[in-house]
C-alpha positions as CSV (number, residue, x, y, z in Angstrom):
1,X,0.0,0.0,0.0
2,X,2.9,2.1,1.2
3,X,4.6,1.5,-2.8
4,X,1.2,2.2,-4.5
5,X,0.7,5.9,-2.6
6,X,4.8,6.7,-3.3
7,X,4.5,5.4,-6.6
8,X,1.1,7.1,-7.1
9,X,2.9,10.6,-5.8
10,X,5.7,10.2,-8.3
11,X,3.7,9.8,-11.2
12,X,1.5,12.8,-10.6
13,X,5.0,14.7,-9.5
14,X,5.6,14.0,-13.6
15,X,2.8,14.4,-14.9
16,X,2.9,18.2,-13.1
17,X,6.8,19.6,-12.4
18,X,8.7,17.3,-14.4
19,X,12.0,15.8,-13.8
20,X,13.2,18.1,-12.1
21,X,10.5,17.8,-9.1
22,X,10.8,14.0,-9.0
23,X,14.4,14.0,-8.7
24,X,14.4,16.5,-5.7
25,X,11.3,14.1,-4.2
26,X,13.7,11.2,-4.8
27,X,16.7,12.8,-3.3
28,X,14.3,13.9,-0.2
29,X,13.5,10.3,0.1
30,X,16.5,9.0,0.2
31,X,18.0,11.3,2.3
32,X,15.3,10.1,4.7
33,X,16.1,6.6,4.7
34,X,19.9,6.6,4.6
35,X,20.5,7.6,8.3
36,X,18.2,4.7,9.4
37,X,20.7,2.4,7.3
38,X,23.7,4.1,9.0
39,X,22.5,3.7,12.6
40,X,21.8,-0.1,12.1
41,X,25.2,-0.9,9.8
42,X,27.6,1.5,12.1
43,X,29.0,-0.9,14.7
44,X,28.0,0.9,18.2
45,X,30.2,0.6,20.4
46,X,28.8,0.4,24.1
47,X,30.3,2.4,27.4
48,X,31.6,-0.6,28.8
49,X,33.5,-1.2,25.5
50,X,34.8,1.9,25.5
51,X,35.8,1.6,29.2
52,X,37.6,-2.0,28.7
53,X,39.6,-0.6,25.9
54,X,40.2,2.3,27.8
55,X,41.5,0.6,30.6
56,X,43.5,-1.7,27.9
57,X,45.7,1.4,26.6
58,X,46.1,2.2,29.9
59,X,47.6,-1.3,30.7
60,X,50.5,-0.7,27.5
61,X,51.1,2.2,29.3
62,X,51.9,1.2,32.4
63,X,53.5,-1.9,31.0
64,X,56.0,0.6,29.1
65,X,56.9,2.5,31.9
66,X,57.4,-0.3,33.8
67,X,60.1,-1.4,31.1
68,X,61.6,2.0,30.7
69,X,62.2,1.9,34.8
70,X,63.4,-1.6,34.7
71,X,65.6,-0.5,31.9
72,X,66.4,3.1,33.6
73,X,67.3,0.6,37.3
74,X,69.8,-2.0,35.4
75,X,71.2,0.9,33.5
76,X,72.0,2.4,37.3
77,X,73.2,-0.9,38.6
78,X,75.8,-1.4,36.1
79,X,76.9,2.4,36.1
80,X,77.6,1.4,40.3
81,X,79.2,-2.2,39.4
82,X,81.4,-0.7,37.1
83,X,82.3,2.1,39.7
84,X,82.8,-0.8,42.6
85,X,85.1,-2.7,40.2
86,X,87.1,0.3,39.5
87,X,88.1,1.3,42.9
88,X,88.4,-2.6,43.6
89,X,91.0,-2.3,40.8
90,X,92.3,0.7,42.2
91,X,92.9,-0.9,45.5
92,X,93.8,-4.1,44.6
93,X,97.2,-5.3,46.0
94,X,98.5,-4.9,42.6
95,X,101.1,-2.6,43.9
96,X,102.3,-5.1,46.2
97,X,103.0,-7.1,43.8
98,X,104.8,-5.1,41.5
99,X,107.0,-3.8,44.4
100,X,107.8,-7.6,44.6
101,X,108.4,-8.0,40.7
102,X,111.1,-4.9,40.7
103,X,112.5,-5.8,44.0
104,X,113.4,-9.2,42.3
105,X,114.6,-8.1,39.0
106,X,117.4,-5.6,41.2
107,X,118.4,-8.1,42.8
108,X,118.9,-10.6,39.9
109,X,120.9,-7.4,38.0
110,X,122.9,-7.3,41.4
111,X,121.7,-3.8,42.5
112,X,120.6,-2.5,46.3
113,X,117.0,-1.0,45.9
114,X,115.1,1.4,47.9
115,X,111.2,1.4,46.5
116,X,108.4,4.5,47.8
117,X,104.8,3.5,46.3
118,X,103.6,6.7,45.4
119,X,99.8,4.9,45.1
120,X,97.7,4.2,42.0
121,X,95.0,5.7,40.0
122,X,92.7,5.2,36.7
123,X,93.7,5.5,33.5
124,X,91.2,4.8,30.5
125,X,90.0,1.4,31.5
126,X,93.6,0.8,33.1
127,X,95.2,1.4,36.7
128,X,98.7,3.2,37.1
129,X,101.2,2.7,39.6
130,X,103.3,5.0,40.5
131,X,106.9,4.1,42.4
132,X,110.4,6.3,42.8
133,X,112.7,4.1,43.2
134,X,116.4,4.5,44.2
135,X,119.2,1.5,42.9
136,X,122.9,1.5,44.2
137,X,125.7,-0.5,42.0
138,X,127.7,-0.6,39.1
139,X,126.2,0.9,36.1
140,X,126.2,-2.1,33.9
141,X,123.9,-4.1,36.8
142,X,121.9,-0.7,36.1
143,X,121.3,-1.3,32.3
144,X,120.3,-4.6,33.0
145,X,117.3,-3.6,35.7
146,X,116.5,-1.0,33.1
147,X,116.3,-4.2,30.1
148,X,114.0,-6.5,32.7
149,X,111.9,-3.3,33.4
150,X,111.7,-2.5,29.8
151,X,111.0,-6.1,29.2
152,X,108.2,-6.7,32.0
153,X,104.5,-8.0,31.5
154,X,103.1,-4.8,32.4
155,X,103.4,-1.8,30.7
156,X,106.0,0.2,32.4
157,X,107.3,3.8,31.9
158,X,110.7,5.6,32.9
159,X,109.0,8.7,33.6
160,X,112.4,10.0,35.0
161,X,116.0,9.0,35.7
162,X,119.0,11.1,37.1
163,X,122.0,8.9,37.8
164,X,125.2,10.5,39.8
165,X,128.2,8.8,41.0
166,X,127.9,7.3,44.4
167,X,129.0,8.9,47.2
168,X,130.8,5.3,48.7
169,X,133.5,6.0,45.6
170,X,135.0,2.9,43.7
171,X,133.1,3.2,40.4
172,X,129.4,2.8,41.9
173,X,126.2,4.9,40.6
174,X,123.1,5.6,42.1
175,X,120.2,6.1,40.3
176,X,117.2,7.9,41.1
177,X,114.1,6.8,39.0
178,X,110.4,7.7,38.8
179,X,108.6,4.6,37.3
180,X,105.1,4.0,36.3
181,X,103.4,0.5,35.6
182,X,100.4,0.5,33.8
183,X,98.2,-2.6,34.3
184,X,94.8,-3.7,33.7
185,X,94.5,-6.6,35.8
186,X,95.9,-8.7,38.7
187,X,99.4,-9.6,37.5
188,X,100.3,-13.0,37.8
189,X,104.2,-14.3,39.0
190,X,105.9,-15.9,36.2
């Protein structure tokens, strides 16, 4: 019945305005009907689906800052390992040991020794000990301490050497030396 009246109005829209009265009565029409179309094809989401999602981005959220402060803690840790092991490094007996290295290789070259540690610090990933050290003997015992130091494990540098002719006479030198031994890690004896 509904078809026969619409029909019924379209005919007698022709039949009076023309086309250009049936298309605007058509157009009208339609523009009736689609929004009842769009209500029942949009998906509607309902408050407690928008809640649950909300509450889901919240979730990544907290989930990411939880990461970046998990991250943002081991970050700190290692930054305080690192600093423990350094000044473990720093105050390892090291020294103790090197004074023992040089107090044997004078004694092999046949040389008295007086050794000062003047104490250790960091150097790019490394540790340096600092020692003045004074020798007493004959100046070719010297040049062989100097070869065995040269010739060490460890890295070691003659900052400074001032030799003079010993006051005891009979051809003897005494040398006055500033050494530094750069090491990374615990020696170990030969």
């Amino acid at each position: 019945m509904a078809k026969s009246v619409i029909l019924t109005k379209v005919q007698n829209a022709f039949r009076h305005g023309g086309v250009r009265v049936v298309l605007s009565f058509v157009l009208l029409i339609i523009l009736a009907v689609l929004p009842v179309f769009f209500i029942h094809w949009l998906p509607v989401k309902s408050d407690y689906t928008k809640v649950m999602d909300a509450i889901g981005g919240l979730n990544k959220e907290i989930q990411n800052i939880k990461m970046g402060n998990e991250a943002n803690e081991s970050m700190k840790q290692a930054s305080l390992a690192a600093e423990q092991i350094e000044k473990r490094l720093v105050a390892a007996p090291e020294s103790g040991y090197l004074e023992s290295e040089i107090n044997k290789l004078s004694a092999k070259a046949g040389l008295r020794l007086s050794i000062e540690n003047q104490g250790n610090h960091p150097v790019k990933g490394a540790i340096k000990s600092d020692f003045n050290i004074t020798l007493n003997g004959q100046y070719g015992d010297l040049r062989k301490f100097i070869h065995s130091i040269e010739t060490m494990k460890q890295l070691a540098v003659i900052e400074s050497i001032r030799i003079e002719e010993d006051s005891a006479g009979q051809g003897l030198v005494k040398a006055m030396m500033k050494l530094s031994i750069i090491h990374r890690y615990a020696a170990v004896s030969k």
